[in-house]
C-alpha positions as CSV (number, residue, x, y, z in Angstrom):
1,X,-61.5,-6.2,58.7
2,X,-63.2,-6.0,61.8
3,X,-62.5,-9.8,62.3
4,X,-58.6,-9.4,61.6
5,X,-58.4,-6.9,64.2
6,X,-61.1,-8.0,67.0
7,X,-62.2,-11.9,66.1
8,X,-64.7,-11.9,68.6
9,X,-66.7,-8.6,67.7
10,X,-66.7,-9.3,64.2
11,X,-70.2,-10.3,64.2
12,X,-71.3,-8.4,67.2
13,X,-74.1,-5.7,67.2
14,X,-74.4,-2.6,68.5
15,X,-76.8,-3.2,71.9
16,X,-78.5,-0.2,74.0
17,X,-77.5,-1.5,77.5
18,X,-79.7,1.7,79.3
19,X,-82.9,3.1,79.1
20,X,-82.0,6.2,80.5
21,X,-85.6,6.4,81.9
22,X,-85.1,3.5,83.7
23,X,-81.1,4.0,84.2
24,X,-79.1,1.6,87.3
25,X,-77.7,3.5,89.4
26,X,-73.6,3.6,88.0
27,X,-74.9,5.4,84.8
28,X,-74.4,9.2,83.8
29,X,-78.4,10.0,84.5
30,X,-78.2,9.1,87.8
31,X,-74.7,10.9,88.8
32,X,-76.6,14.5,88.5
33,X,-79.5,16.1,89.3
34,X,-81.1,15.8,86.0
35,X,-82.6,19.8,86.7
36,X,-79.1,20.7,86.1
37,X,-78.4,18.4,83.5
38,X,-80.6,20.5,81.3
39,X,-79.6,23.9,82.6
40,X,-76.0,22.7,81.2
41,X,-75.3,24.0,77.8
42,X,-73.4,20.9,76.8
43,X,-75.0,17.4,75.7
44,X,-73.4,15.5,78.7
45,X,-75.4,15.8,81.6
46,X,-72.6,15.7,84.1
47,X,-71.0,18.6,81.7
48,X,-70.3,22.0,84.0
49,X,-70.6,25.2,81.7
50,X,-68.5,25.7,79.3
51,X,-67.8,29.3,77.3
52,X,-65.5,28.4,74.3
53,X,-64.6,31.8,73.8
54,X,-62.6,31.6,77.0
55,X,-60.5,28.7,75.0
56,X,-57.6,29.8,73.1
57,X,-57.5,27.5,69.8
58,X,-54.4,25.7,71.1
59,X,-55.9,25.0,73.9
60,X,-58.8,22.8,73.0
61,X,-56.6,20.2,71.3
62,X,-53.3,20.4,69.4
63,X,-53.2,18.9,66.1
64,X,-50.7,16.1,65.2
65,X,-48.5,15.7,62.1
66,X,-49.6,19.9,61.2
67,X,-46.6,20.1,58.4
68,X,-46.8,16.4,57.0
69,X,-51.1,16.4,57.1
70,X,-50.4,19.8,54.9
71,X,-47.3,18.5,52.9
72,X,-49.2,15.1,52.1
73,X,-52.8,16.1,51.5
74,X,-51.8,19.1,49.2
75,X,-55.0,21.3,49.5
76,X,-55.5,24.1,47.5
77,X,-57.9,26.4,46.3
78,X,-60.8,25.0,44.2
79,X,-60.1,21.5,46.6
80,X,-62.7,19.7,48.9
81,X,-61.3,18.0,51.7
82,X,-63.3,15.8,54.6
83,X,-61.8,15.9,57.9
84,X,-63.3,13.4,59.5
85,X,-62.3,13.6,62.5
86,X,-63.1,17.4,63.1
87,X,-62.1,17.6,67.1
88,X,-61.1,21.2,68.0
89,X,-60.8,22.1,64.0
90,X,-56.4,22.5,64.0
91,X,-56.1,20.2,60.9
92,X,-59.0,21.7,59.1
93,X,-57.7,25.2,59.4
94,X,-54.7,24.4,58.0
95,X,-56.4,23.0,54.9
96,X,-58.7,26.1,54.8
97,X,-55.8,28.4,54.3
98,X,-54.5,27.0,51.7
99,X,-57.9,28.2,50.2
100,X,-60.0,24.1,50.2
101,X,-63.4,24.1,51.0
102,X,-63.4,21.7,54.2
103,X,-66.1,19.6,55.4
104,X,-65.7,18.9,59.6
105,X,-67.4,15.7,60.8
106,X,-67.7,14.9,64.5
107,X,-69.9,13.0,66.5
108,X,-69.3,15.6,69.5
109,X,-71.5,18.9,69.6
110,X,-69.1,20.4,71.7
111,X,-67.0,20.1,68.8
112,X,-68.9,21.1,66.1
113,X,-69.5,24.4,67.8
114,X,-66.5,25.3,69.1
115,X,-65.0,24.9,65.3
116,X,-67.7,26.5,64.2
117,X,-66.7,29.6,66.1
118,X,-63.4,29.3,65.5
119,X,-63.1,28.7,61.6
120,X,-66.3,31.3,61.8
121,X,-63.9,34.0,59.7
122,X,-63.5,31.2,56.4
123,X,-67.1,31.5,55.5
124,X,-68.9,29.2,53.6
125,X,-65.7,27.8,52.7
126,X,-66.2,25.6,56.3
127,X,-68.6,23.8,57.3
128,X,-70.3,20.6,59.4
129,X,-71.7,17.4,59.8
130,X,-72.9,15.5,63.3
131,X,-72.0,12.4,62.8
132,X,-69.4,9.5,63.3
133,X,-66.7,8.8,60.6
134,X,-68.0,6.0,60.0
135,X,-70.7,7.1,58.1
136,X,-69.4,9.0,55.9
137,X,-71.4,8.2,53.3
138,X,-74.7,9.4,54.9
139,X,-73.5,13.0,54.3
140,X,-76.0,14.9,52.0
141,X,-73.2,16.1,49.5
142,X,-72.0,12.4,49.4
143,X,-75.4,11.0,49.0
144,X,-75.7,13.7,45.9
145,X,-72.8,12.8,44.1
146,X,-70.2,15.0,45.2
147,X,-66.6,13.4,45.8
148,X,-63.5,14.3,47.9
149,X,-60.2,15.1,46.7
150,X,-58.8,14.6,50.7
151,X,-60.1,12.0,53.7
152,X,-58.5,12.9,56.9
153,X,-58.7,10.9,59.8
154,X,-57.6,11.7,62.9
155,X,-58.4,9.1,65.3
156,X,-57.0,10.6,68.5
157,X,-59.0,11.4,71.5
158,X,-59.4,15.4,71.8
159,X,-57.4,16.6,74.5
160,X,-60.3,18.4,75.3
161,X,-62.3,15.4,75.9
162,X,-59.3,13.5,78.0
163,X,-58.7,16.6,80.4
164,X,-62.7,17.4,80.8
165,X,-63.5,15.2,84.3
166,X,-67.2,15.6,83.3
167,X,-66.7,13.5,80.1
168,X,-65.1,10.6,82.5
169,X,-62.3,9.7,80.0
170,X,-59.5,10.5,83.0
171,X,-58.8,8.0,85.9
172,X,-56.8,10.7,87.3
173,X,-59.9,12.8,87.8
174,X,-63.8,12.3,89.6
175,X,-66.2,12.1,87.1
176,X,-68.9,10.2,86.0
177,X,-68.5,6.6,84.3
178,X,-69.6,8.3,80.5
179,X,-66.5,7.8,78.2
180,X,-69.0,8.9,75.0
181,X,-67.4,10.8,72.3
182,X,-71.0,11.8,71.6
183,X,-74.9,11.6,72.6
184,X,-75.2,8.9,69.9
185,X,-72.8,6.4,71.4
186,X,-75.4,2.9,72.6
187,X,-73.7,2.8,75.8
188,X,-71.5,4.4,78.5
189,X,-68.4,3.2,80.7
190,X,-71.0,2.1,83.5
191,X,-73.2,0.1,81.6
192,X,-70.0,-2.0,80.1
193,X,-68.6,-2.4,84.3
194,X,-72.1,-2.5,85.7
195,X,-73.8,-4.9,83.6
196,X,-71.7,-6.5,80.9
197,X,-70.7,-10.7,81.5
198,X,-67.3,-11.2,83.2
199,X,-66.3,-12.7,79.7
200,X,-66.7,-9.9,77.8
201,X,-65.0,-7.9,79.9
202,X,-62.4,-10.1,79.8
203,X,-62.3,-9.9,76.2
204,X,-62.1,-6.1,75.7
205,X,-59.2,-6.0,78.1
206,X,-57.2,-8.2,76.3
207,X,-58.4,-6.9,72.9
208,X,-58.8,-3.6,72.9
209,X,-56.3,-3.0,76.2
210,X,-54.1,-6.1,75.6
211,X,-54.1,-5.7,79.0
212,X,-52.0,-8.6,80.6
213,X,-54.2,-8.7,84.3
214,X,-57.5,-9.1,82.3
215,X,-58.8,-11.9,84.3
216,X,-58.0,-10.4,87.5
217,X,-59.4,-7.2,86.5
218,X,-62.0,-8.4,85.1
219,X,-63.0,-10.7,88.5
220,X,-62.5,-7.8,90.9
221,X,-65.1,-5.5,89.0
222,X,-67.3,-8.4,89.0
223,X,-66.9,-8.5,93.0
224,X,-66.9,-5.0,93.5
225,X,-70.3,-3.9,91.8
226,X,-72.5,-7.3,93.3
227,X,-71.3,-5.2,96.2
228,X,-72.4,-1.8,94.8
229,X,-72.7,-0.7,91.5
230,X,-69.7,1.7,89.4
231,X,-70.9,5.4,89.8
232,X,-66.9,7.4,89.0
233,X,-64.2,7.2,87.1
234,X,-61.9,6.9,90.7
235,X,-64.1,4.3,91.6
236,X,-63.1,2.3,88.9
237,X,-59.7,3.0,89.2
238,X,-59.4,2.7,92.7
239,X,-60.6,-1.1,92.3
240,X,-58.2,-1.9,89.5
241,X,-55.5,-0.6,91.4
242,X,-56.6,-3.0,94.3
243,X,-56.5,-5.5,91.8
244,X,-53.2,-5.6,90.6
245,X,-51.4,-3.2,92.6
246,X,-49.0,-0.4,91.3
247,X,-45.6,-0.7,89.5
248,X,-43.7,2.3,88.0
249,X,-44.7,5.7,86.7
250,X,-48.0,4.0,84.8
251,X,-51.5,3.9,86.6
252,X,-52.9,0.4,87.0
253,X,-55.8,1.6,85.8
254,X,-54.3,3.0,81.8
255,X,-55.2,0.3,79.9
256,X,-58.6,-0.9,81.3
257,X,-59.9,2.6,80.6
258,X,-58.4,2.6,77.0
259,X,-60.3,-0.5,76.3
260,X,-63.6,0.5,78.1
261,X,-63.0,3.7,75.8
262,X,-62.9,2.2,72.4
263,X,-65.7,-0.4,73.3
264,X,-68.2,2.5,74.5
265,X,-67.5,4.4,71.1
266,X,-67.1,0.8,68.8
267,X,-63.8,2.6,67.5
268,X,-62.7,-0.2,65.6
269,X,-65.9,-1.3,64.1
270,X,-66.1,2.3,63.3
271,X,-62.4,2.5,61.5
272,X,-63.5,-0.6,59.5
273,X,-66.6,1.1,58.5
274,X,-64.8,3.9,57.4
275,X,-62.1,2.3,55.8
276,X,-64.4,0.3,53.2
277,X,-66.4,3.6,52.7
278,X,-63.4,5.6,51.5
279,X,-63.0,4.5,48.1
280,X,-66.1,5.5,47.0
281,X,-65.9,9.2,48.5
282,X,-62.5,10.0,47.3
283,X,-62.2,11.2,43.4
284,X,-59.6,9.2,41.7
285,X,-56.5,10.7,42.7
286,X,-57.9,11.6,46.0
287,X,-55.5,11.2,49.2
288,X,-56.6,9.6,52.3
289,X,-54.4,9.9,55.3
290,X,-55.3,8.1,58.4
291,X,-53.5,9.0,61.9
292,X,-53.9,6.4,64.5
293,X,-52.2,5.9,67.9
294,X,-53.2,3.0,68.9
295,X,-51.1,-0.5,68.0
296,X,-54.6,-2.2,67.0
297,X,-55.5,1.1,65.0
298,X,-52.8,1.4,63.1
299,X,-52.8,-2.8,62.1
300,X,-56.2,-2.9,60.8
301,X,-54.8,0.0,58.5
302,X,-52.0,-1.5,57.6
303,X,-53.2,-4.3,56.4
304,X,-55.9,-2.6,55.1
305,X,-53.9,-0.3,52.9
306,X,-51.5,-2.9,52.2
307,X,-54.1,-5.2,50.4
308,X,-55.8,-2.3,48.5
309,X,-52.6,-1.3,47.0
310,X,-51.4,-4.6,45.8
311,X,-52.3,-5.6,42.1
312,X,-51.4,-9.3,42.1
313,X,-52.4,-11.8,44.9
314,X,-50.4,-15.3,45.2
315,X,-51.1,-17.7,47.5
316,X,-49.3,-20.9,47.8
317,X,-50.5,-23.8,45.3
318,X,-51.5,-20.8,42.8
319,X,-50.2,-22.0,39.2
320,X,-49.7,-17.9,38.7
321,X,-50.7,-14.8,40.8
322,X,-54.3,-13.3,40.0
323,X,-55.3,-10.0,39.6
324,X,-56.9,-8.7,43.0
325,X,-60.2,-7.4,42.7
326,X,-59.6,-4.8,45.8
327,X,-56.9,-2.8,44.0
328,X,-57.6,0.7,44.2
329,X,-54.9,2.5,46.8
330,X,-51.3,3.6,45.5
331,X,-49.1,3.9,49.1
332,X,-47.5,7.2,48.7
333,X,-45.5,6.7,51.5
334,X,-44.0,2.7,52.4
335,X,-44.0,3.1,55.4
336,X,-45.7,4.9,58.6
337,X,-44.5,8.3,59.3
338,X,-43.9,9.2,62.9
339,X,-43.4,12.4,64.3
340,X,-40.0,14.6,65.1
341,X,-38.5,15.4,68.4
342,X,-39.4,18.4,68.4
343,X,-43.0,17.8,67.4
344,X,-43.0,15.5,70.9
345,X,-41.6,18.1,73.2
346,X,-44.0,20.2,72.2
347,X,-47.0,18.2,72.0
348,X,-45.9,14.7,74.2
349,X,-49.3,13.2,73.2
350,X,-47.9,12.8,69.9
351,X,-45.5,10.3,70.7
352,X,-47.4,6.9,69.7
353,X,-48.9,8.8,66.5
354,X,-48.9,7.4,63.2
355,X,-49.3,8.8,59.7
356,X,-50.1,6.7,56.5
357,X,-50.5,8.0,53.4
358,X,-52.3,6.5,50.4
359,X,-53.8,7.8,46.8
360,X,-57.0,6.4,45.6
361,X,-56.3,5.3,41.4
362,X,-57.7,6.4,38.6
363,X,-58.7,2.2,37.5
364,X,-60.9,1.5,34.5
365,X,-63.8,-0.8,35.6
């Protein structure tokens, strides 16, 4: 899967660029004092203070697809659903009112706490795992034998995390080069510019950004740290928009930092994981609904879906179709749902989100 969506990272392991004792300058370690870094309450050492109880739950990130993720997924008392995605806890909430036990996953411990305070009032009906989706089946319950009559992923950024300059997701704001959605990602934003080969820099632009300019990009960040090394997000941006100039309302600079984004975090590596780890976490009859916003996203689900819901494979030459040995999804909705009007207006983020829907069957082995 990882190969139909990203041919050359199919094979590619995950590689710890940094020692952070030994960090080049450019990295997150050696953007602040590192006396403050640990006077900060959050993991991120450029991370100013933060007190959660100052954010109103809408205001950490607003959830997508709130009626259809409640419609389709059909929690319920007695129900246990994974939200595998947990961000700032909207789309668990809703499942916890409908009386589910909900387990939120997150590889942010910013996250984690901040849902922990907020969903505080469900009890032990709520609770958390660190972690990234992908692993899934690392969680303790799993691992015992429990299974999950809902999967919900959600694989947005947090607006939370886009907005925060410390986090150094934004080329509209200073911040450092981090782009993590967690402590446990291998690498940061300034080890990819700072140290990666011009080729594979290259290749995550056109991949993961299909970014058009990718050469030129790619050659200018090349020229521009032999010079002196990436330390900010508008030090980045300011050299892409060198590069290639700008044109129209969109920054230069929107889909090198998408790509740099999903390569720091291995997002598609990670769906793929995910994706194959599903069927065996879901109870027959479980739902699993996926919400991407990304074109590359959303095709490795596709196709991923489509296969695992087709009984019959025929190829050309085949005297008769055979049985496929994958079948295990029923699609419970053709095609991707997008959201309403007035779903957009409200929340404009929402406007390249996805939702597909799909029911794990009750096969006989």
């Amino acid at each position: 899967m990882v190969r139909a969506a990203s041919r050359w990272l199919s094979a590619r392991p995950s590689q710890n660029f940094l020692s952070r004792q030994g960090a080049t300058p450019g990295t997150v370690s050696r953007f602040v004092d590192q006396t403050d870094a640990c006077a900060a309450p959050g993991w991120l050492s450029a991370q100013a203070p933060v007190s959660f109880s100052e954010i109103a739950p809408g205001d950490y990130h607003l959830p997508v697809f709130p009626a259809e993720t409640a419609e389709w997924m059909a929690a319920g008392e007695g129900k246990f659903i994974i939200d595998g995605t947990l961000g700032g806890g909207g789309h668990s909430e809703i499942f916890l009112k409908t009386g589910a036990r909900v387990l939120g996953v997150d590889r942010d411990p910013e996250a984690l706490a901040h849902a922990r305070k907020r969903l505080a009032p469900f009890g032990e009906r709520f609770s958390t795992w660190e972690g990234n989706f992908s692993a899934l089946r690392e969680i303790p319950e799993i691992q015992e034998g429990a299974r999950a009559d809902g999967i919900l992923m959600d694989l947005g950024v947090s607006s939370r995390q886009l907005d925060s300059a410390a986090r150094g997701f934004s080329f509209m704001r200073e911040g450092p080069l981090d782009m993590r959605m967690g402590p446990s990602s291998p690498r940061t934003a300034a080890d990819i510019v700072n140290q990666w080969p011009e080729a594979d820099i290259v290749r995550i632009l056109f991949e993961y950004g299909e970014e058009s300019k990718a050469r030129r990009i790619a050659g200018a960040i090349i020229k521009q740290r032999s010079i002196q090394p990436f330390k900010t997000t508008l030090d980045l941006a300011s050299c892409i928009e060198r590069a290639i100039g700008r044109h129209g309302k969109t920054h230069p600079a929107t889909k090198t930092f998408q790509a740099i984004r999903m390569a720091v975090n291995e997002e598609l590596e990670s769906l793929a994981t995910a994706l194959a780890a599903a069927p065996h976490i879901l109870k027959p009859g479980g739902k699993l609904l996926i919400i991407t916003f990304h074109s590359l996203e959303d095709r490795m689900v596709k196709r991923f879906l489509k296969h695992r819901s087709t009984p019959f494979l025929d190829e050309p030459g085949w005297p008769e179709p055979k049985p496929n040995p994958d079948y295990q999804f029923q699609l419970l909705a053709r095609k991707a749902i997008l959201p309403t009007a007035e779903e957009t207006s409200l929340n404009p983020r929402a406007r390249s989100a996805k939702l597909r829907v799909a029911q794990l069957l009750a096969l006989k082995s």
